[in-house]
C-alpha positions in Angstrom: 26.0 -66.3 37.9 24.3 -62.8 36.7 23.1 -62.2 33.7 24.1 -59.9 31.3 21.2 -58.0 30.9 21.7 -57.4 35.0 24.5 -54.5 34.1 23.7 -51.4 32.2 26.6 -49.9 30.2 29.0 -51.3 33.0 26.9 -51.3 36.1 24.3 -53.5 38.0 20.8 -52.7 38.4 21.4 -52.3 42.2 23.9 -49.5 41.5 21.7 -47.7 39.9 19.6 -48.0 42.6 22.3 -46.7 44.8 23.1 -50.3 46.6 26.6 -51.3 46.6 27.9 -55.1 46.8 28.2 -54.5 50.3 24.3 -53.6 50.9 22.1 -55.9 52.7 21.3 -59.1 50.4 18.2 -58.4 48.5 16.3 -61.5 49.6 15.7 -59.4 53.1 13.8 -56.7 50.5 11.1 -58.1 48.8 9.5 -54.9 47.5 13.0 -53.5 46.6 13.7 -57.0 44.3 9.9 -56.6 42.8 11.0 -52.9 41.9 14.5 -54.6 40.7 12.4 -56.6 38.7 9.7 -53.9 36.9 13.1 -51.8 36.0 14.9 -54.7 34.6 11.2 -55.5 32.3 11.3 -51.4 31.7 14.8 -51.5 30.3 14.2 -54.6 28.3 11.3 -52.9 26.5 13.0 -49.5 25.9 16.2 -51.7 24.5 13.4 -53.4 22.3 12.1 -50.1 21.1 15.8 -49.0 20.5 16.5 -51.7 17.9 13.2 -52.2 16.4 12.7 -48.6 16.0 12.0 -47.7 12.4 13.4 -44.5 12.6 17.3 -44.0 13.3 18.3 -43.2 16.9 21.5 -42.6 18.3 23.8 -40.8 20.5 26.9 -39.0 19.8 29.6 -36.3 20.2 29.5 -33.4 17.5 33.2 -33.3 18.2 33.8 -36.9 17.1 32.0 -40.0 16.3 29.0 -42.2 17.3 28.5 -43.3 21.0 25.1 -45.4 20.2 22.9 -46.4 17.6 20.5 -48.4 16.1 20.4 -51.0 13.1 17.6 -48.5 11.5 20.2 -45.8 11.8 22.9 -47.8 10.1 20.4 -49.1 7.4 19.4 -45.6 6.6 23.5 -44.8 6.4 24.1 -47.6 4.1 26.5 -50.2 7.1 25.9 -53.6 7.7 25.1 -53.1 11.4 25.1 -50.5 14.3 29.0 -51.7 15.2 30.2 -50.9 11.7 28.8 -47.2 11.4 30.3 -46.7 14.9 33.4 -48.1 14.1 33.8 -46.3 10.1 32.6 -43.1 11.3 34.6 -41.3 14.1 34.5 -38.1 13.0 30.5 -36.2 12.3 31.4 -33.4 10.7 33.2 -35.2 7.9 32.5 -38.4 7.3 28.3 -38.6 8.1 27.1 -35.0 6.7 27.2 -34.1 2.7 27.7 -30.0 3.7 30.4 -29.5 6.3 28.9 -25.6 6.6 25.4 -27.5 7.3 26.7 -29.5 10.0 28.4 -26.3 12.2 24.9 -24.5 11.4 23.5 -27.4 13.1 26.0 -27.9 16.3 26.0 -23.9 16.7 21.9 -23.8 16.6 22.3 -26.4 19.1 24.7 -25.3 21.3 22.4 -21.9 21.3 19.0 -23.7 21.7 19.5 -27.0 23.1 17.4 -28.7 20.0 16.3 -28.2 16.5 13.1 -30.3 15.1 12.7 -32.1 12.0 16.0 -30.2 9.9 15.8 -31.1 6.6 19.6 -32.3 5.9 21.6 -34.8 3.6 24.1 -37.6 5.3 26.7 -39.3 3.5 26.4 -43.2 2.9 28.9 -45.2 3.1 28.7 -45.9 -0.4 29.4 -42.1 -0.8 26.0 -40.8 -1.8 23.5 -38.8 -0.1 20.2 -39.6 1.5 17.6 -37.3 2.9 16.9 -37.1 6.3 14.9 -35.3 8.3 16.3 -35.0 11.7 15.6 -34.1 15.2 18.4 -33.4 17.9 18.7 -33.1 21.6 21.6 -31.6 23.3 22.4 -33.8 26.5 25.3 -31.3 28.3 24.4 -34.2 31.4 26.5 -36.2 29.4 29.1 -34.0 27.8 29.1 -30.2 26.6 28.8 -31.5 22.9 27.0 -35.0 23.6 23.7 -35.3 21.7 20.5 -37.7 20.8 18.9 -38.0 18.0 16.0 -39.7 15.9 16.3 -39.4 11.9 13.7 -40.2 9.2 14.9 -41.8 5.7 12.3 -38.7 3.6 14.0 -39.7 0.5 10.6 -40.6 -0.8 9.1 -37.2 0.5 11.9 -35.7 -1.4 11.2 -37.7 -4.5 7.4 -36.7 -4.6 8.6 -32.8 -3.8 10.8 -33.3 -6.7 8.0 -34.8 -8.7 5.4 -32.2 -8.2 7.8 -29.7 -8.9 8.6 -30.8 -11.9 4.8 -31.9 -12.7 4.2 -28.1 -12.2 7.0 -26.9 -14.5 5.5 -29.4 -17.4 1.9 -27.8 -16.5 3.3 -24.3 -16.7 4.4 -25.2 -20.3 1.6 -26.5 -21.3 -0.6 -23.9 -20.3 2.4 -21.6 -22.0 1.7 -23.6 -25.3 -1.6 -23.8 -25.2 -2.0 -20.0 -24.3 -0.2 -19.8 -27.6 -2.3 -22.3 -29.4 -5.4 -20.2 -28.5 -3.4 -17.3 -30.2 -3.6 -18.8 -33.1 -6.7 -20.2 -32.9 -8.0 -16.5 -32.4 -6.1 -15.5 -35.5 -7.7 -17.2 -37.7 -11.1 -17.4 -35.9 -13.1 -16.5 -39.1 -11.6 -20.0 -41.1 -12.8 -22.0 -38.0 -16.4 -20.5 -36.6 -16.2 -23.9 -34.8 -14.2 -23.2 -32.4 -15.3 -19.7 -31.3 -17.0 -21.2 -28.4 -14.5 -23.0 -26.9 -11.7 -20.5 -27.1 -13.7 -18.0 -25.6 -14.9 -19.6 -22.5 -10.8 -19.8 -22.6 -10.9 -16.3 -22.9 -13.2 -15.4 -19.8 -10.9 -17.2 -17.6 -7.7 -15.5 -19.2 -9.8 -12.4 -18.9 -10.3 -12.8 -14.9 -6.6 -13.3 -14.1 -6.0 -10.4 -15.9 -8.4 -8.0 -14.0 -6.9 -9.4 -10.9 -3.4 -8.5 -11.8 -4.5 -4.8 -12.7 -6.4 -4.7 -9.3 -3.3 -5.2 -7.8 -1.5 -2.7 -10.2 -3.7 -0.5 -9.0 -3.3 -0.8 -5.4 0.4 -0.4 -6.0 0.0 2.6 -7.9 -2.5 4.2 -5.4 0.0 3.7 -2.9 3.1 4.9 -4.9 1.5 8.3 -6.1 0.8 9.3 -2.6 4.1 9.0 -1.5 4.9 10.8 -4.5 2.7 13.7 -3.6 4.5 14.4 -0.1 8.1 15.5 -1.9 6.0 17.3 -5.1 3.7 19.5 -2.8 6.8 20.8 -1.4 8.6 21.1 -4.9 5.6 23.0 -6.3 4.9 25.5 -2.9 8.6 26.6 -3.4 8.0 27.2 -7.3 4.5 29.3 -6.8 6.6 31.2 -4.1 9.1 32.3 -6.9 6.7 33.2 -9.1 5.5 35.6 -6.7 8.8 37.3 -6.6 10.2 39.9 -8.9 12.4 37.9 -11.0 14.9 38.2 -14.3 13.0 37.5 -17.3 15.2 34.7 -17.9 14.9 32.9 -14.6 11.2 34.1 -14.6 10.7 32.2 -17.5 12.7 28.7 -16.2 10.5 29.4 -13.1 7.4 29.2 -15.2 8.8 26.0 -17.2 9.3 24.3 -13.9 5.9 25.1 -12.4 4.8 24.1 -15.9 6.2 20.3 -15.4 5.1 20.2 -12.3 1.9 21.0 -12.8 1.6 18.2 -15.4 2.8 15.6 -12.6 0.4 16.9 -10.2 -2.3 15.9 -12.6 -1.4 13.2 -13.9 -0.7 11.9 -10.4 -4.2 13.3 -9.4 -5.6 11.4 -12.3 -4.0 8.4 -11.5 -5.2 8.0 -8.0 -8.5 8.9 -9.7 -8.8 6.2 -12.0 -6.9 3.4 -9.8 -9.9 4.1 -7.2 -12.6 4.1 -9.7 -11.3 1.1 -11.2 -11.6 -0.8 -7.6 -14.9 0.7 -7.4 -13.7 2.0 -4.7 -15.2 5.4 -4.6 -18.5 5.6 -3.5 -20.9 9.0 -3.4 -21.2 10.7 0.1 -24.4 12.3 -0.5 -25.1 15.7 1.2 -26.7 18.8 0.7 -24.5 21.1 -1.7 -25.0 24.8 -2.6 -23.9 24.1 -6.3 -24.3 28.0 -6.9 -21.2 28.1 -3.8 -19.0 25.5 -5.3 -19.2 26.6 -9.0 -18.5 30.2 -7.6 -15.4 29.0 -5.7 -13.7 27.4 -8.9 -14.4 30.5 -10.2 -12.6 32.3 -7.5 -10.0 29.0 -8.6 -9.7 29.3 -12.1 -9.6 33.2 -12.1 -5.9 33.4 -12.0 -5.6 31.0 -15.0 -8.0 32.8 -17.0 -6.1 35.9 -16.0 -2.0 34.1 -17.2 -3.9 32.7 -20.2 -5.0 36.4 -21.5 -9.0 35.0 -21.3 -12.3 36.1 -20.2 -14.0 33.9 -17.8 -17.6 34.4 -16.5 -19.5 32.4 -14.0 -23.7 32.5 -14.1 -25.2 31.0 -10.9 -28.3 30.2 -10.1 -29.9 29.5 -6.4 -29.5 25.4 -6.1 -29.2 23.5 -3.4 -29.0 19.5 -4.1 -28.1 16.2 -2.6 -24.6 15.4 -4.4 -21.1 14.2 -3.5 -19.3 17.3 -3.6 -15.7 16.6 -4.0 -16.4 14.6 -7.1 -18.6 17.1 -8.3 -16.0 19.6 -8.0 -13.6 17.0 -9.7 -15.4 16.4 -12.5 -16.2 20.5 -13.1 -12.2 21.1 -12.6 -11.3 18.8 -15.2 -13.8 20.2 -17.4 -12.7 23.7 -16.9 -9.0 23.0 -17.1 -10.2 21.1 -20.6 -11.5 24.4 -21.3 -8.3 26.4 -20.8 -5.9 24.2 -21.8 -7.3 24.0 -24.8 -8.8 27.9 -25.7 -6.2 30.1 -26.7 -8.3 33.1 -27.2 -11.7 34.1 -26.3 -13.7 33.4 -23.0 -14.4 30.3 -21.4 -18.2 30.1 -19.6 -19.3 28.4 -16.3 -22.5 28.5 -15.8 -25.9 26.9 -13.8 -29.2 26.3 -16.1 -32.1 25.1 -14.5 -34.9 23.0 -16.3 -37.9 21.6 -14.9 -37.0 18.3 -14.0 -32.9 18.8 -14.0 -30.2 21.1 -13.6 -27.4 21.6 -16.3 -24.0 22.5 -15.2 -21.9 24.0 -18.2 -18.7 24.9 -19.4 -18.6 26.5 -22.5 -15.0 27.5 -24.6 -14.2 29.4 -27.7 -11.2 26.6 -27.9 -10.0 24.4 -31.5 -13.3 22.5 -31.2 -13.4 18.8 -31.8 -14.3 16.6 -34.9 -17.4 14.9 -34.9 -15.7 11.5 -35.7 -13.7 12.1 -32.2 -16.5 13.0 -29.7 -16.9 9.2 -28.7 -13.4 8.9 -28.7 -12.2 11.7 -25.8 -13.4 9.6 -23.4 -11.6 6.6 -23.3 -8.2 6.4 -21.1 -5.0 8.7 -21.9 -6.5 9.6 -25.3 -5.5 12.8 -26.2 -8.0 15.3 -26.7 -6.3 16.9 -29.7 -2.9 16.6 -31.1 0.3 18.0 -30.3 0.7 21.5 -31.5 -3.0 22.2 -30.8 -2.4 24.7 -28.4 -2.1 24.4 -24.7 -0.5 22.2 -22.5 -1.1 18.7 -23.3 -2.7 16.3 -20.6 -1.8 12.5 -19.9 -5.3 12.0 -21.5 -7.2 11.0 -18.3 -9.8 14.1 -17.2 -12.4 13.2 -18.9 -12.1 9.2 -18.7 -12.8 10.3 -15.0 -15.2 12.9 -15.6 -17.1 10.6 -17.3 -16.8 7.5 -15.1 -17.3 9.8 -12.0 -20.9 10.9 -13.8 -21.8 7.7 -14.3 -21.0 6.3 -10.4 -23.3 9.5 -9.4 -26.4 8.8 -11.8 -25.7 11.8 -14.0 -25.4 12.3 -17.6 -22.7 14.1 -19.8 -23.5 15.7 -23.0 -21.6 17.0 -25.6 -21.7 19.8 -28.2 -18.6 20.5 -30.0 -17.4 22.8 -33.6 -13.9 22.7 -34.7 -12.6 26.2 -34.7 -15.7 27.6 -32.7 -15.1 25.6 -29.6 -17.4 23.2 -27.2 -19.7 22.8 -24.6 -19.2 20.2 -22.1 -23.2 19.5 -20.1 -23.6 18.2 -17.0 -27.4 16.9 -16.2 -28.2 16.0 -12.6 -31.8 15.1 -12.1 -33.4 16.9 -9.3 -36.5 19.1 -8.3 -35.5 22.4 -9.5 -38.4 23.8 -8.2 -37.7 22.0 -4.5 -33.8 22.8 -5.2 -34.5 26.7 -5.2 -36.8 26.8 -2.2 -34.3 24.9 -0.1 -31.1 26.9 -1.4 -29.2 28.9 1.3 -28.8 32.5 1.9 -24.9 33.5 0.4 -22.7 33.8 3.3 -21.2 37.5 3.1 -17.3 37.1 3.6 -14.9 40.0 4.7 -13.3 41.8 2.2 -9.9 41.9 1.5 -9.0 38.8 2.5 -9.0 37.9 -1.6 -6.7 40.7 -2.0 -4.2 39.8 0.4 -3.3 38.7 4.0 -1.0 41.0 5.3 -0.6 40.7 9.1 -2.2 37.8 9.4 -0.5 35.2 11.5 -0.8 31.7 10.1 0.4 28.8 12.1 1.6 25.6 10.1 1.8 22.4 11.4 3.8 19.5 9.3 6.1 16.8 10.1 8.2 17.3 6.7 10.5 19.9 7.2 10.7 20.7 3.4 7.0 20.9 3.0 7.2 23.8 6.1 9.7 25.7 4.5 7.8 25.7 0.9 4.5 27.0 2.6 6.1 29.5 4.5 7.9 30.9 1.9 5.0 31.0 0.1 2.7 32.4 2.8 5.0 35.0 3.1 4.6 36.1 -0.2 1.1 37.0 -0.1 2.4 38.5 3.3 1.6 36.2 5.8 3.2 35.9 9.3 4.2 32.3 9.4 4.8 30.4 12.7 6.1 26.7 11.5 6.1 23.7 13.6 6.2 20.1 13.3 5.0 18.7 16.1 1.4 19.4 18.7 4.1 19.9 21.2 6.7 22.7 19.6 3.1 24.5 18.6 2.2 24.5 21.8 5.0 25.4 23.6 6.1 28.2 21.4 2.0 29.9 21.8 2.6 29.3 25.9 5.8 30.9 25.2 5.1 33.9 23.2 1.3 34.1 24.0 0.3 34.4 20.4 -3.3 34.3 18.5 -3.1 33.1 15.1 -5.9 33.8 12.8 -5.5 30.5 11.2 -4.1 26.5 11.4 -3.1 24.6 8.6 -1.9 21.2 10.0 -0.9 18.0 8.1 -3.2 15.0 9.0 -0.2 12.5 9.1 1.9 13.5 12.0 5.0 11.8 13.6 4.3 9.4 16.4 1.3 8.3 15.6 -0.2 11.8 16.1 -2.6 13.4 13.8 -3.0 17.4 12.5 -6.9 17.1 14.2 -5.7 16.3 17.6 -2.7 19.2 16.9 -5.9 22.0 16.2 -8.2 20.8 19.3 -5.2 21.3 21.4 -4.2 24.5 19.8 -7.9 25.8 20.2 -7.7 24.1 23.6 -4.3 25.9 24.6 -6.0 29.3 23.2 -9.7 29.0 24.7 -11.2 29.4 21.0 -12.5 27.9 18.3 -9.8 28.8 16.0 -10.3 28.5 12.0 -8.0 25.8 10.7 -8.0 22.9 7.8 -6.4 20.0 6.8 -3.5 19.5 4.6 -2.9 16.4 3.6 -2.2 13.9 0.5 -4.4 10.9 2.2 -7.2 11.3 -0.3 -9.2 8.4 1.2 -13.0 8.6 1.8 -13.0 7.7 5.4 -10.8 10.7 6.4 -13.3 13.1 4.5 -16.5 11.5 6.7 -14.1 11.8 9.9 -13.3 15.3 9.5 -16.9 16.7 8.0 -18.3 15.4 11.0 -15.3 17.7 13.3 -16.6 20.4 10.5 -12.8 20.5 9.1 -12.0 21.6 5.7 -9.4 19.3 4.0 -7.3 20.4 1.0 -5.6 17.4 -0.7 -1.8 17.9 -1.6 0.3 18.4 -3.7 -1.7 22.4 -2.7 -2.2 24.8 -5.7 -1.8 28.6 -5.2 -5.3 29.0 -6.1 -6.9 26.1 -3.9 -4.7 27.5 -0.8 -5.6 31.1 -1.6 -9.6 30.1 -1.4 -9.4 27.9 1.6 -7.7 30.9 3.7 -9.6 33.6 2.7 -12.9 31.3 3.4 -11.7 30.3 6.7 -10.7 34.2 7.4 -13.9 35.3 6.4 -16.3 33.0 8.8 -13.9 33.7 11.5 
């Protein structure tokens, strides 16, 4: 008689083995009845493992019930044995998942994939409530387009511990939310209770830290924020300076001039911004090279000399030959926010820029005839978005951030700041650098003579301008044209290129945005130009990526950047020194 452990799921060992009844009797095969054998012992073991199994296993159709199980799958459900989840639950969907929605995500991820891993899910007991599971599933379409194994893990503890910490966390949060207010209070009345100075502020530091991390990231954010901003204002602000050098109604003239007003405040204020947020990272640090101070403080002369002339002042620069190691774009930052100080703040008189050499130093200067400034203030202009003087003053009002950067700017370089200030007579602003005077004359450069005219005016002169912003094109061309540029516009290498080949033109100039579309940038856009035209052509940078890196890249090409959003003024400079070293 054969045993039942001879027949799996309805047939013999020796079917599976592809003998029928009518083979030839085993006892002629020895090997084949030892191999009979070993599968019999295999199938015994894997049957053992089936029921044993801590886990739940089983086998079933998404589109109905159970086929196979285990008793650990039937304890985890909540039924008495494998034979009475099988027979109580006949439909999946409903009766053994909490969600309904959960189970077809489930079936369709598997009917996609084949098999999802460890799912988090909830089943349904059978005395109704749920239990955690994690679960794992195997799609078997050898079986039947929807028939599928799985293995589930009872994680109701996991669960419980999640739920645990979580709610550990929460009661920590509110503790450190009542003690943060405890030390409040403790540091209200710290003079009744000297005791406890100590303690709360060691509590202190560490409140202290998380708070300078938060504003490190504030600043990131904002550094990244106001140079997007600058993109849309540069164009904004080149359209505005265009109109004001048309011939307008003295109404609309003076809308024109409240608008270039207001933007002129953003610029700064964005300016200062990106100023302070790097300063604050200590972020910036000096590129040291050898700068003809006498050159730079005679350019922001060439700079400030239409605002002296809108603001009805005299302004006078005194040079002196000097030729130092410095950083020279925070140099020239911390002079401009001196001299627009100056301005903003002089309504009559002169204002005074000018180089004094002593022995062991040289003094950079601005003078004004402005308001003055109280003694009892002097310590106090240089501390974040304080105002220098009140509204009503005089001048246009700043966010109250030049000189928090002029000052931490001197201090990052090794300088000093002095100040010497009368109300109603005006001020005087010092900058002390310590150098060899005596070594800093001998080594100054010869001044390079420029062609004249180009100050005046750039009639004829063909300018190509290279930017991937279409507004930003059509605000410098206007604007170009107005001093009476010829203008070619492009925003691409290619369309440059193409329209040159095409027209065999010679600019006298490139301007080209650093940040070009596809990856390109406005220095690979000039060496092709000058590669296209078989000359070194004079061209610059224009671009709002104020970072340190691209100013070391582009000195070492020898190409002059000028940072947007672009002022009249700063544009006005940069061509006419380009065109004059051409």
């Amino acid at each position: 008689m054969k045993k039942p452990s001879d027949r799996a799921d309805g047939y013999e060992v020796v079917d599976l083995l592809g003998l029928g009844s009518q083979s030839v009797r085993k006892n002629y095969y020895p090997a084949l009845q030892a191999r009979i054998e070993e599968l019999e012992q295999e199938r015994n073991r894997y049957k053992w493992l089936f029921e044993k199994a801590l886990h739940g296993i089983f086998q079933a159709n998404l589109r109905g019930g159970f086929l196979a199980c285990n008793p650990a799958m039937a304890k985890i459900c909540g039924y008495a044995s494998p034979e009475d989840l099988k027979t109580r639950v006949i439909r999946l969907r409903e009766q053994l998942f909490c969600s309904s929605s959960e189970f077809d995500v489930l079936r369709q991820e598997l009917l996609n994939n084949g098999s999802l891993s460890a799912r988090e899910i909830r089943l349904r007991r059978a005395d109704a409530t749920p239990v955690n599971v994690a679960i794992t599933l195997l799609r078997r379409p050898d079986l039947g387009p929807e028939v599928v194994e799985a293995f589930v893990a009872d994680i109701t503890e996991r669960v419980q511990a999640r739920q645990k910490l979580v709610q550990m966390n929460a009661d920590l949060e509110q503790r450190v939310q009542d003690r943060t207010k405890a030390l409040q209070d403790a540091n209200a009345g710290l003079h009744f209770q000297i005791e406890e100075r100590e303690k709360v502020e060691r509590e202190l530091v560490v409140a202290a830290k998380v708070a300078s991390d938060a504003n490190r990231s504030k600043d990131k954010y904002l550094a990244a924020a106001s140079h997007d901003l600058l993109q849309p204002l540069n164009a904004a602000r080149l359209t505005i300076s265009a109109l004001q050098e048309s011939a307008l109604p003295a109404e609309e003239a003076r809308m024109v001039h409240q608008v270039h007003r207001a933007l002129e405040g953003a610029e700064d204020l964005l300016a200062d911004l990106l100023d302070i947020s790097k300063l604050d990272q200590q972020a910036m640090v000096p590129d040291l090279l050898l700068t003809d101070v006498a050159a730079l403080a005679k350019g922001l002369g060439e700079e400030f000399e239409a605002v002296a002339t809108n603001a009805g002042l005299r302004f006078h620069v005194r040079t002196i030959p000097a030729l130092i190691k410095t950083d020279q774009r925070m140099l020239t930052r911390i002079l401009r926010n001196l001299l627009s100080n100056a301005f903003r703040y002089t309504r009559s008189g002169r204002v005074l820029l000018a180089l004094r050499a002593r022995r062991d130093s040289l003094r950079i200067e601005v003078w004004d005839t402005g308001v003055g400034i109280e003694e009892s203030k002097l310590r106090d202009i240089f501390t974040e978005f304080h105002q220098l003087l009140p509204q009503g003053s005089g001048g246009r009002q700043g966010a109250g951030l030049g000189l928090a950067i002029v000052e931490r700017m001197v201090s990052v370089l090794g300088y000093r700041i002095e100040l010497a200030s009368r109300p109603g007579r005006g001020s005087r602003f010092s900058v002390v650098l310590p150098v060899d005077m005596n070594a800093a004359r001998k080594a100054a450069l010869p001044a390079v003579q420029g062609v004249p005219g180009f100050a005046q005016g750039f009639a004829g002169i063909q300018i190509l301008v290279i930017d991937n912003e279409p507004a930003i094109l059509a605000s410098m061309k206007l604007l170009l044209e107005r001093w009476g540029c010829l203008v070619i516009t492009s925003t691409d290498e290619h369309r440059a290129l193409d329209y040159l080949r095409e027209t065999n033109t010679m600019p006298a100039a490139v301007l080209a945005d650093y940040h070009l579309d596809g990856g390109k940038t406005g220095w690979q856009a000039i060496e092709a130009v000058r590669k296209l035209l078989g000359t070194r052509l004079p061209a610059a940078l224009v671009t709002a990526d104020c970072s340190d890196e691209l100013r070391r890249q582009m000195r070492a090409q020898h190409l002059p950047i000028l940072n947007k959003p672009v002022k009249p003024n700063r544009l006005r400079a940069l061509l006419t020194s380009l065109l004059s070293t051409s």
